[in-house]
N, C-alpha and C positions, 0 to 999 in steps of 0.2 A: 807717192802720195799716201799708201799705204801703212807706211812705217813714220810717217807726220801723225798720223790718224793716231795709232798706236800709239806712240808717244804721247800725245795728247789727252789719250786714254788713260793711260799708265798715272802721270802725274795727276791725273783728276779722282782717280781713287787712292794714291797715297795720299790726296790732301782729304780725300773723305775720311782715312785711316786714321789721318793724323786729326780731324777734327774731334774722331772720339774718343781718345785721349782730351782733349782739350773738355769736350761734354761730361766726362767722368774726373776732369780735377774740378769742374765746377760744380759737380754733384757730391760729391768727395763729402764737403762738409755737415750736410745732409742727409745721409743715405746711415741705413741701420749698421751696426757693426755684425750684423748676417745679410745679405744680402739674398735674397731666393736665388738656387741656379737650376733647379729638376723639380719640376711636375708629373703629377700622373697622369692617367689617361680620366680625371674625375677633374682634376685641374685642381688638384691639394700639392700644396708644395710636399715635397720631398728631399727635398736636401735644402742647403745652405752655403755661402763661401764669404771668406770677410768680405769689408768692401776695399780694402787693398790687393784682395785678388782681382776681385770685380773689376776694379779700373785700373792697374796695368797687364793681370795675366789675360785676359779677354781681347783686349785690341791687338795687345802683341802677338797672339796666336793668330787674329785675322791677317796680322802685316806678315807676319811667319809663314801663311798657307799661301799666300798671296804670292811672295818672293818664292818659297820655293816649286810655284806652277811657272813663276818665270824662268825658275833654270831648268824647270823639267825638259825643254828642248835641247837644251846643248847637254846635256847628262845623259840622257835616252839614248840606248845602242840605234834607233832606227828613228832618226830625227825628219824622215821626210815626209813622214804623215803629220806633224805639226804644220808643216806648210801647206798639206792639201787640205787641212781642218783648222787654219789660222780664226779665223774669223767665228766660226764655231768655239774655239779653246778658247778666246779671248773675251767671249760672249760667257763663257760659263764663269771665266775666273770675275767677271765684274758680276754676274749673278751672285755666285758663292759672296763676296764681300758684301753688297748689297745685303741677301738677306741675313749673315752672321751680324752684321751693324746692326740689321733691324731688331732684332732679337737682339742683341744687347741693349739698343736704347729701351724697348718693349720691358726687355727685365731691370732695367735701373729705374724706368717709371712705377712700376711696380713697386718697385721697392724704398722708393720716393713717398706711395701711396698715391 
C-alpha cells in the first residue's frame, strides 16, 4: 500500500513539475527580458536573469533536485535509515518542490507585474 501511495505521490509532483514548465512557456511571451531572481533583505531587487533562464533553468533544477533525492537512497552507503525515515524524506522532497514552484510562480508574477 505504501509504495502505491508513493507512486502516486511521485507522478503528482512530476506533473506539478511539469505544469511549470507549461506556466513559464505561457508566460514566455510576456515576461521582461530580465526577469527579477534575488532580493534583499529591503525587498529591492538585486539581481536579474533572462527570461529563457527563468523558464527552463528554474523548473529544471526543481525536476533535478527532485530526481536526485530519488536516487539519494540507492547511492547512499547506509540506505536503511531511508526506510526508517520514508515518510519524513518523502514529506520533505514534496515540501522542497512545493515551495521552489511557489517562488517561481511568485517570481514570474512579479515580473509579469
Amino acid at each position: 500500500m505504501e509504495k502505491k501511495n508513493t507512486l502516486t505521490i511521485n507522478r503528482l509532483v512530476i506533473f506539478l513539475i511539469l505544469s511549470l514548465y507549461v506556466f513559464g512557456i505561457m508566460a514566455y511571451p510576456r515576461l521582461p527580458a530580465r526577469v527579477p531572481s534575488r532580493w534583499n533583505l529591503s525587498g529591492e531587487v538585486e539581481g536579474y536573469t533572462s527570461k529563457l533562464a527563468h523558464v527552463v533553468v528554474l523548473p529544471t533544477i526543481i525536476l533535478g533536485l527532485y530526481l536526485l533525492m530519488a536516487l539519494a537512497p540507492k547511492i547512499d552507503p547506509k540506505p536503511k535509515s531511508y526506510k526508517k525515515f520514508n515518510k519524513v524524506f518523502e514529506g520533505f522532497r514534496l515540501i522542497l518542490v512545493l515551495v521552489l514552484g511557489l517562488t517561481y510562480i511568485a517570481t514570474s508574477l512579479v515580473a509579469l507585474g
